[in-house]
C-alpha positions in Angstrom: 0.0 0.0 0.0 1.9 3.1 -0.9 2.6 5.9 1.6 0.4 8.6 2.0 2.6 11.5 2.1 1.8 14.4 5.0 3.9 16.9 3.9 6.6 18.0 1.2 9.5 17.8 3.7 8.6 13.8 4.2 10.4 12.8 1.1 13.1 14.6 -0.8 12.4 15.9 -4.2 14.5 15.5 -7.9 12.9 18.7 -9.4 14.6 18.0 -12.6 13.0 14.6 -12.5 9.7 15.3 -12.2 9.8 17.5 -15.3 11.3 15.3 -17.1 8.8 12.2 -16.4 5.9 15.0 -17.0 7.4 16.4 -20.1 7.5 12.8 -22.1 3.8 12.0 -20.8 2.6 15.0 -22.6 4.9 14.3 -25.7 6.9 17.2 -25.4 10.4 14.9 -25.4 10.4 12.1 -26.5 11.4 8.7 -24.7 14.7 7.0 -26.3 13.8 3.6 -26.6 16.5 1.3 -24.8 18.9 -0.9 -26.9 17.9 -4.6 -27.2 20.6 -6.6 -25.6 21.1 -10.1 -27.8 21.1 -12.8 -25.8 25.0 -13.6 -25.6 24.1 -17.4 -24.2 22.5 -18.1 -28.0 25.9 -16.7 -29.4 27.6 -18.7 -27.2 25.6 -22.1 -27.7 25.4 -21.9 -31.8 29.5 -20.9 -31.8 30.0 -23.8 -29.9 27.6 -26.5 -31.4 30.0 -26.0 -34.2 32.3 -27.6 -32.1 32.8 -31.1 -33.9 34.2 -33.7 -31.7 34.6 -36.6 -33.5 33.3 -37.7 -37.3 33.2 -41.5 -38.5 32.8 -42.0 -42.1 31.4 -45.6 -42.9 34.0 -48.2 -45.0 33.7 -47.9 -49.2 33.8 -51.3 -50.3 31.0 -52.3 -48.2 28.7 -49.4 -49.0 29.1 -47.7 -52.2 27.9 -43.9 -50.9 29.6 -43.8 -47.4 27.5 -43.0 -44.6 28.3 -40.1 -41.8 28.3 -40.3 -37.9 28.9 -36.5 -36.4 29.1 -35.9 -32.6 29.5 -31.8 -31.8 28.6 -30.3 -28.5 24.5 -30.2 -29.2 23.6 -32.9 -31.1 24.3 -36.6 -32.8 23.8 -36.1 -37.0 23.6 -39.3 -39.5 23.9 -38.7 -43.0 22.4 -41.9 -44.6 23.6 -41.5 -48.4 21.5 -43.2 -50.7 22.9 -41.7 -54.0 25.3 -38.7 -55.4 24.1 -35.8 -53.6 21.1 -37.3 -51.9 21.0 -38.2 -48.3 18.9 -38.1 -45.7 20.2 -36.7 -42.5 18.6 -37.5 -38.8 20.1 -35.5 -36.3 19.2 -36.1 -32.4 20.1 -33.5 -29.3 22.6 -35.9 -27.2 20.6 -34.7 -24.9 17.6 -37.0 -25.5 20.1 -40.0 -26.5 19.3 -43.0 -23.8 21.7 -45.7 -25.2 24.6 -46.4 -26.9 26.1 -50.1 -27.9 28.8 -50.9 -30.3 29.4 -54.2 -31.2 32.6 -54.7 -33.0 34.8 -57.1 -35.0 38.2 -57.8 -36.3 37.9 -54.4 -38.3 34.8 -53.5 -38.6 32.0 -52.3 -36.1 28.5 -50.7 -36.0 27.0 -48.0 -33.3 23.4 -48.8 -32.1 21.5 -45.6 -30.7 18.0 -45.7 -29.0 16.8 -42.1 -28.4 13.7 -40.7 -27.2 12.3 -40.0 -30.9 13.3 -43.6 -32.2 13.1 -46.4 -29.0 11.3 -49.4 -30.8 13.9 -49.2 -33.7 17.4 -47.8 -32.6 19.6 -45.9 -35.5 22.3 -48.4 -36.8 25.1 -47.4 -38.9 27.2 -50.5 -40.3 30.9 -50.7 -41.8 32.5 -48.1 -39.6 35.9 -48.9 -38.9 36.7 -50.8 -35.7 38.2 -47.7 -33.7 35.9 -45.5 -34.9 32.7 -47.3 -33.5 34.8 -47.7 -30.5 35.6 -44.3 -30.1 32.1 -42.9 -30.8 30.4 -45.1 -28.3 32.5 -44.3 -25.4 31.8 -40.2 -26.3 28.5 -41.1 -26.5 28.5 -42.8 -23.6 30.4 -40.1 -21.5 28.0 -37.6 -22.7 24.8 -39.3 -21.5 26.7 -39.3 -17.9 27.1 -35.9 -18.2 24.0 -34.7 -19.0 22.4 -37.6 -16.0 24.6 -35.7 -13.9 23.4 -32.6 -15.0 27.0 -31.3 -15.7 27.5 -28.2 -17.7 30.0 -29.4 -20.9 29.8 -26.3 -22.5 33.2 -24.2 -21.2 35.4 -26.9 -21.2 37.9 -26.5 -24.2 37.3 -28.7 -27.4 40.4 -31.2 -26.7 39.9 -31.4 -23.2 36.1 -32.6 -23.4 36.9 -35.2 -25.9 39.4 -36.7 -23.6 37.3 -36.1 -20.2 34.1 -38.4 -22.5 35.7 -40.4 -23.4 37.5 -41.7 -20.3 34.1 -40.9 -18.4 32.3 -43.5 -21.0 35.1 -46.0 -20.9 33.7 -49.5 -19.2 36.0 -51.5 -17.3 36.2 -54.2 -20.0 38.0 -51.9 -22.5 
């Protein structure tokens, strides 16, 4: 409930002030409008997410229009190459990842992820190399940690987050 006021000498009084607030409701100055502040976090967060920390192409022989795996700091992108030029590319925030498995041969190995958006039928991508689909799972894997733990991933240096994942999402059988 505001104050009533008794008297002039209960509060002090910013003459210049009050003309000016009584000036720009009658239209006699007008108001300068305040400068729009861009968020600096979306800078931040799109500079970043082009951050790419680790890229698996699949193997030629095996399939003719090589297939994509990219992992940056936002999200998980599969470019699915079905001829020159055409591909159809699936990407998924890591974010919303819930599983990662790799199975893996004498050279070759595949990376199974089940998401939010695709849980009856995880994404497969065959014929990577065996180090690759190694590699890629244990990022994978130390990311999911990371966001379960609700840790913030995004001012840690390039180099230094690739290294932190992937000993975060190594399993004690490696």
């Amino acid at each position: 409930m505001p104050k009533k006021l008794r008297s002039l000498d209960d509060t002090p009084l910013d003459v210049f002030e009050a003309l000016k607030r009584a000036l720009i409701r009658r239209g006699f100055i007008r108001q300068q409008p305040k400068p729009k502040k861009i968020k600096p976090k979306l800078f931040s967060v799109t500079e970043k997410s082009h951050d790419i920390l680790y890229r698996a192409n699949t193997v030629f022989p095996f399939t003719l229009f090589p297939n994509t795996v990219t992992l940056d700091r936002e999200k998980l992108t599969f470019a699915t190459r079905y001829f020159f030029r055409l591909a159809k590319i699936t990407s998924v925030p890591v974010r919303d990842i819930l599983s990662v498995e790799a199975n893996v041969g004498l050279l070759f190995g595949s990376v199974h992820t089940a998401s939010r958006y695709f849980i009856t039928n995880p994404y497969t991508v065959n014929y990577l190399w065996r180090g690759d689909a190694v590699n890629l799972q244990r990022l994978l894997q130390g990311y999911i940690i990371a966001h379960e733990q609700q840790i913030d991933c995004s001012s840690i240096e390039r180099n230094q987050l690739v290294a932190m994942l992937e000993d975060l999402g190594k399993g004690a059988s490696d």
